[in-house]
SETOR-256068 format. One record per residue (C-alpha): residue in one letter; residue number from 1; x, y, z. Coordinates in nm, 3 decimals. Layout:
! residues N
(pt "A",NUM,(X,Y,Z))
...
***
This chain:
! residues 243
(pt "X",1,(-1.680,-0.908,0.237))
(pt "X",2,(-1.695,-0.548,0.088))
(pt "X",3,(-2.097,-0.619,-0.014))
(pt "X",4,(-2.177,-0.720,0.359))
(pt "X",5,(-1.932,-0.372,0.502))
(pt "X",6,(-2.088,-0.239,0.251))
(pt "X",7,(-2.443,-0.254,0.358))
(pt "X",8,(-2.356,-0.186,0.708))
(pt "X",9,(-2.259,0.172,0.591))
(pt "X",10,(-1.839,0.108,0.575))
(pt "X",11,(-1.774,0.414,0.310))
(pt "X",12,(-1.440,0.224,0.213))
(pt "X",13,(-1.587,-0.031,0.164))
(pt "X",14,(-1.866,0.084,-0.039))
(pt "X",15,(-1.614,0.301,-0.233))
(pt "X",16,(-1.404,-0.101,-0.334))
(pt "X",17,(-1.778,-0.222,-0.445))
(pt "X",18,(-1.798,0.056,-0.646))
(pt "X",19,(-1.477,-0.013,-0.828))
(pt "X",20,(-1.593,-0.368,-0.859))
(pt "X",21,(-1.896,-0.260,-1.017))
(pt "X",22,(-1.765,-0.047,-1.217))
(pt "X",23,(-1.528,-0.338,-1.337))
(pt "X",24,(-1.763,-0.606,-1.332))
(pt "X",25,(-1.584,-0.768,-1.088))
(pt "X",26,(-1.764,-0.990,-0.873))
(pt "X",27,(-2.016,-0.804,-0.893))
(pt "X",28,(-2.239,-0.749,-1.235))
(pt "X",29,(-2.128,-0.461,-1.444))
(pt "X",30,(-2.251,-0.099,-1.448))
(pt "X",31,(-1.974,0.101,-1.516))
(pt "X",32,(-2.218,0.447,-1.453))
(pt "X",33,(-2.335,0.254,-1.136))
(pt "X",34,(-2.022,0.212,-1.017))
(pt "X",35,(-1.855,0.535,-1.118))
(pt "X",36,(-2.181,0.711,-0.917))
(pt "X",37,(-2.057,0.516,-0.596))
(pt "X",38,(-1.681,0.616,-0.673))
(pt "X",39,(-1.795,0.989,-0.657))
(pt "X",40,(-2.056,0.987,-0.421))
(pt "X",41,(-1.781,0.821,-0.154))
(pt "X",42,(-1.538,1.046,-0.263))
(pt "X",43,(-1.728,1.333,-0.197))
(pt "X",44,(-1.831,1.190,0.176))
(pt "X",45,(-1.406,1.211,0.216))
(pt "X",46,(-1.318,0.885,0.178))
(pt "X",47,(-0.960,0.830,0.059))
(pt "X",48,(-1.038,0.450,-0.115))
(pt "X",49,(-1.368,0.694,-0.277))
(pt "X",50,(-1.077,0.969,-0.372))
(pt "X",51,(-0.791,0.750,-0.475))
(pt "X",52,(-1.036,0.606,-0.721))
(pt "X",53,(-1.167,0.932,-0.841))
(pt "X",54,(-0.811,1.024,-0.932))
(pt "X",55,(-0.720,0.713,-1.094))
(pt "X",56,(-1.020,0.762,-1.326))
(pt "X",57,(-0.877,1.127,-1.402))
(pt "X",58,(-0.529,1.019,-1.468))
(pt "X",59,(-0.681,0.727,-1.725))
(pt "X",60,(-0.923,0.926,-1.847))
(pt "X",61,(-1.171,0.712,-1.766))
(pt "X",62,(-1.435,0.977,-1.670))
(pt "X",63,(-1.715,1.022,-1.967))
(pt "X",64,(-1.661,1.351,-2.199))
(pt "X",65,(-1.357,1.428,-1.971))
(pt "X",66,(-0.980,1.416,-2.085))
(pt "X",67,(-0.706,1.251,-1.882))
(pt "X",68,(-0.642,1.505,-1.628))
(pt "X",69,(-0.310,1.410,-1.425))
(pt "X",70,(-0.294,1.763,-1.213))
(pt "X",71,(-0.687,1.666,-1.055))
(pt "X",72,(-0.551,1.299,-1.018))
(pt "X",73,(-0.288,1.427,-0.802))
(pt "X",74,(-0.478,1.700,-0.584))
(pt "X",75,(-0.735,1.362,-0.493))
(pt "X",76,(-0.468,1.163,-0.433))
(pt "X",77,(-0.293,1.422,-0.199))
(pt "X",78,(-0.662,1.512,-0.057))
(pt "X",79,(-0.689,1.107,0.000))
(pt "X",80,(-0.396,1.066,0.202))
(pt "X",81,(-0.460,1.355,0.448))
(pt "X",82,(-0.752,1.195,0.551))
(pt "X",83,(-0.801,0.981,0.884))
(pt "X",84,(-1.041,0.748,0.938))
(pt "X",85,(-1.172,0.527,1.194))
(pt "X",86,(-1.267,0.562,1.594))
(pt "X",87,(-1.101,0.819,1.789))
(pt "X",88,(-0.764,0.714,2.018))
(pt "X",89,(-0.837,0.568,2.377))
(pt "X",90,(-0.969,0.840,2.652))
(pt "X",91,(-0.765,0.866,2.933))
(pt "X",92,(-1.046,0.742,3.123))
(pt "X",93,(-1.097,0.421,2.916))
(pt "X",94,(-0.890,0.118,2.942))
(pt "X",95,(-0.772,-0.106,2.622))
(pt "X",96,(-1.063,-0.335,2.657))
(pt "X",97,(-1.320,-0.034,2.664))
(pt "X",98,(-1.227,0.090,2.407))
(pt "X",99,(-1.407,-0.066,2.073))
(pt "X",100,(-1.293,0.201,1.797))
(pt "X",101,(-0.966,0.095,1.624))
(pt "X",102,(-0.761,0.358,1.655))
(pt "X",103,(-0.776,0.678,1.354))
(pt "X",104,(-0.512,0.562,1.038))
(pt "X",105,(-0.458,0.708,0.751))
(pt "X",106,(-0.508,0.478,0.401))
(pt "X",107,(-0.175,0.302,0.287))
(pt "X",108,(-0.332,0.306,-0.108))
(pt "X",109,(-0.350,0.683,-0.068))
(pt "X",110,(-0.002,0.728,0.076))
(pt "X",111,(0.132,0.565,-0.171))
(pt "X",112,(-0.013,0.686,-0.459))
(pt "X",113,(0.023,1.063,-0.332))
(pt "X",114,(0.411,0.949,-0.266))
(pt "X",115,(0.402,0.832,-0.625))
(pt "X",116,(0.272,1.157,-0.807))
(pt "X",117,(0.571,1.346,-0.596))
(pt "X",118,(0.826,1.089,-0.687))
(pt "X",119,(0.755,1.098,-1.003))
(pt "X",120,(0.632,1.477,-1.062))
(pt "X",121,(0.299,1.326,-1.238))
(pt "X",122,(0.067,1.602,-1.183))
(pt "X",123,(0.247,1.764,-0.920))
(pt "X",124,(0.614,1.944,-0.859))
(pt "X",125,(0.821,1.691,-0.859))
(pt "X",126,(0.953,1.611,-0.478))
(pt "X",127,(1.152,1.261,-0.427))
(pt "X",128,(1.189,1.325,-0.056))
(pt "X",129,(0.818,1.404,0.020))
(pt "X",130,(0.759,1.126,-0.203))
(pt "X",131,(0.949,0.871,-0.007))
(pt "X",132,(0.849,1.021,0.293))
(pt "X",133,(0.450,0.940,0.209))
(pt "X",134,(0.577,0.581,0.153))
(pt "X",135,(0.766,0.540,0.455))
(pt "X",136,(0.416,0.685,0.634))
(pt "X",137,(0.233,0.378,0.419))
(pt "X",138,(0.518,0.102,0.443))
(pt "X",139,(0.477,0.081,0.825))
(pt "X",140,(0.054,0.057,0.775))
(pt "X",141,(0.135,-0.285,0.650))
(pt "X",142,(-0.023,-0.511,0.559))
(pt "X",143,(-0.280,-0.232,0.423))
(pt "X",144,(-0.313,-0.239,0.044))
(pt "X",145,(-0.076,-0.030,-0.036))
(pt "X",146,(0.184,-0.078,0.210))
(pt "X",147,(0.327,-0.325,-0.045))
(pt "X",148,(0.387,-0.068,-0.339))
(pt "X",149,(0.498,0.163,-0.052))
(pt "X",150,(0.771,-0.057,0.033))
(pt "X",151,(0.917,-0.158,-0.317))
(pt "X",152,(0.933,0.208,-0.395))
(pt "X",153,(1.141,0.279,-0.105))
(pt "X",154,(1.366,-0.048,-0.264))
(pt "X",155,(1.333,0.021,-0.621))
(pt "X",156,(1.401,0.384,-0.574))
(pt "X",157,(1.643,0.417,-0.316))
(pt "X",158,(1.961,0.526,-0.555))
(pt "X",159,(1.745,0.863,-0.584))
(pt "X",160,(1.732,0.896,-0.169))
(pt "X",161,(1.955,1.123,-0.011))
(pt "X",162,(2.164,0.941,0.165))
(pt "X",163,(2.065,1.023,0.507))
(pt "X",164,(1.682,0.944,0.385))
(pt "X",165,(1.876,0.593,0.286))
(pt "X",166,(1.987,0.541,0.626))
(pt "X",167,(1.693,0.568,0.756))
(pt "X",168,(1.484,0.359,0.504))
(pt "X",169,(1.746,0.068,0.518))
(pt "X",170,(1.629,-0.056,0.139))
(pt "X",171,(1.669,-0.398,0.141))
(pt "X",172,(1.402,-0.426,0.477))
(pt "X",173,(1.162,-0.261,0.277))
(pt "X",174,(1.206,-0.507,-0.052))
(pt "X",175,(1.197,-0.822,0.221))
(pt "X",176,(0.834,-0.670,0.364))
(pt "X",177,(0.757,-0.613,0.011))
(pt "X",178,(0.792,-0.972,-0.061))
(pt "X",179,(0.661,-1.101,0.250))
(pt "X",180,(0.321,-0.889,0.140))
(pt "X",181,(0.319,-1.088,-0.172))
(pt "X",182,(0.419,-0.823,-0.461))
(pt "X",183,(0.504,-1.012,-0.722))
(pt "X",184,(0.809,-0.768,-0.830))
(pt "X",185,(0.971,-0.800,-0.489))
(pt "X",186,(0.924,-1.166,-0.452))
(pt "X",187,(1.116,-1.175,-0.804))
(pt "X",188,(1.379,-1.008,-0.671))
(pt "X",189,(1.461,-1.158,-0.421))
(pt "X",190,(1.447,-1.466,-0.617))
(pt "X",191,(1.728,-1.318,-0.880))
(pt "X",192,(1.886,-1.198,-0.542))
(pt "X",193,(1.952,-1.582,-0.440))
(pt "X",194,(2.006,-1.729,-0.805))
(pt "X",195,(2.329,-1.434,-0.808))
(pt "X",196,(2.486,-1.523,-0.429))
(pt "X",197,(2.591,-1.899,-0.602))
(pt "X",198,(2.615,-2.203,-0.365))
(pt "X",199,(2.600,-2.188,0.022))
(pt "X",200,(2.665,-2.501,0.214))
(pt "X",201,(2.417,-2.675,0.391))
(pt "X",202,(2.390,-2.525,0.703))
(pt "X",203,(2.395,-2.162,0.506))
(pt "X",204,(2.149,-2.272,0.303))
(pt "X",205,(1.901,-2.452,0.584))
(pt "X",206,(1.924,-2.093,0.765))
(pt "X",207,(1.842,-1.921,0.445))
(pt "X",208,(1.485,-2.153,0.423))
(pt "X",209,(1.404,-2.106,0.739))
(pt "X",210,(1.441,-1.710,0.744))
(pt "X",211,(1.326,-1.638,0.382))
(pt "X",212,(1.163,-1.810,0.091))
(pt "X",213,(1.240,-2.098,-0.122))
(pt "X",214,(1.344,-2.084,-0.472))
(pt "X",215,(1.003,-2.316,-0.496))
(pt "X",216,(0.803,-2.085,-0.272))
(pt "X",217,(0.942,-1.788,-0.493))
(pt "X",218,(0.832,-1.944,-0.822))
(pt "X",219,(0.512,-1.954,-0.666))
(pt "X",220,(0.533,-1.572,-0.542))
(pt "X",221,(0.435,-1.719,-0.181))
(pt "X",222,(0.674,-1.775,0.131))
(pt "X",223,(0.646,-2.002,0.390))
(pt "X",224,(0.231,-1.928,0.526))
(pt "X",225,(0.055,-1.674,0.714))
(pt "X",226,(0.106,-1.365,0.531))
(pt "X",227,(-0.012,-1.090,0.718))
(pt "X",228,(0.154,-1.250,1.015))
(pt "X",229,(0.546,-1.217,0.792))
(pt "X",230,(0.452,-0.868,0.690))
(pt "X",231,(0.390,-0.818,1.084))
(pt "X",232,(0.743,-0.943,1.203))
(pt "X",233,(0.927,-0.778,0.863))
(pt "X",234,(0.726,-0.441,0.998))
(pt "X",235,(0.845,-0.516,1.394))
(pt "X",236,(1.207,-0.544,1.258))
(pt "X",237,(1.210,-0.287,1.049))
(pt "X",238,(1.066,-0.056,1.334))
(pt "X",239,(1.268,-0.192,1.588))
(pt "X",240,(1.606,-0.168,1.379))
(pt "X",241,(1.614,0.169,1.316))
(pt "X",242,(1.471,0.114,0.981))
(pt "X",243,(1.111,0.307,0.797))
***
């Protein structure tokens, strides 16, 4: 849980309990509490810490400060230049030796620093660094923010160049979208299969087994094991030429 990383000195975690606290949720709330933990992990460098700062200056959230979308964007670009975790594999240690996870950068940050460029929120407005920072936190999945990431790269994709396009393959990223959960992508796909009319039986037995239900959709859940969908949508996508 975020309380227990917490207290064994996980900054990103610490950061996420301060938003909770700061929210009252599950957690009691102290907004001042948790803005203090917001700031003080943002200034330690880490990008949950940062992408929270910035939030708070884009809502103006931040007592006897205005909204302040230009900061919110330099944090969120700070946030997503950051790598954390252990250090790669020497080439003296095997697999097994090796305990650190390997150094990643934060999906949330990628995508909302891809979001300020798509957009031009704060920053000059750059679609094709935008996409790029989404493509970076698509294939993080299933990272918070990989989600987003993805249905961006969908939702977006008539403003990709076309080579950009190619390489993003659009409708991959809305199926990893979905299989992550996000309710907009799960939706489509839904109106998707309401607009292809009747299959026959066997079409239609292939289509359940592969993708979700009209049930399941209703539901915003596929089939089970979500992390383990976003996993095989991510393998495909990589493996296809796609992200």
């Amino acid at each position: 849980s975020p309380h227990a990383a917490a207290v064994a000195g996980n900054v990103e975690a610490l950061a996420t309990l301060g938003g909770c606290v700061r929210r009252g949720v599950g957690a009691e709330l102290d907004e001042a509490a948790g803005l203090d933990i917001i700031t003080a992990c943002a200034a330690a460098g880490s990008p949950v810490g940062l992408v929270k700062l910035g939030v708070c200056h884009e809502d103006g959230d931040l007592p006897g400060k205005p909204a302040d979308a230009q900061r919110a964007a330099a944090l969120f670009e700070s946030a997503a230049s950051v790598w954390v975790g252990g250090e790669p594999p020497s080439e003296s240690e095997s697999e097994s030796e090796a305990s650190p996870p390997p150094r990643r950068r934060s999906a949330l940050a990628l995508f909302q620093h891809g979001f300020a460029q798509v957009y031009g929120i704060g920053t000059r407005r750059d679609v094709e660094a935008g996409a790029a920072a989404w493509l970076s936190a698509a294939k993080l999945a299933p990272d918070d923010g990989a989600e987003e990431a993805a249905w961006g790269l969908y939702s977006e994709q008539g403003s990709l160049s076309p080579a950009l396009r190619r390489r993003v393959h659009p409708d991959r990223c809305l199926r990893l979208s979905a299989a992550l959960e996000y309710a907009p992508a799960v939706a489509e796909l839904a109106r998707r299969g309401e607009r292809t009319g009747q299959r026959d039986e066997a079409a239609e037995g292939e289509r359940r087994r592969k993708r979700f239900t009209r049930q399941e959709l209703s539901k915003a859940r596929s089939w089970t094991g979500r992390d383990e969908r976003a996993e095989a949508y991510l393998e495909q996508l990589l493996g296809g030429g796609g992200l």
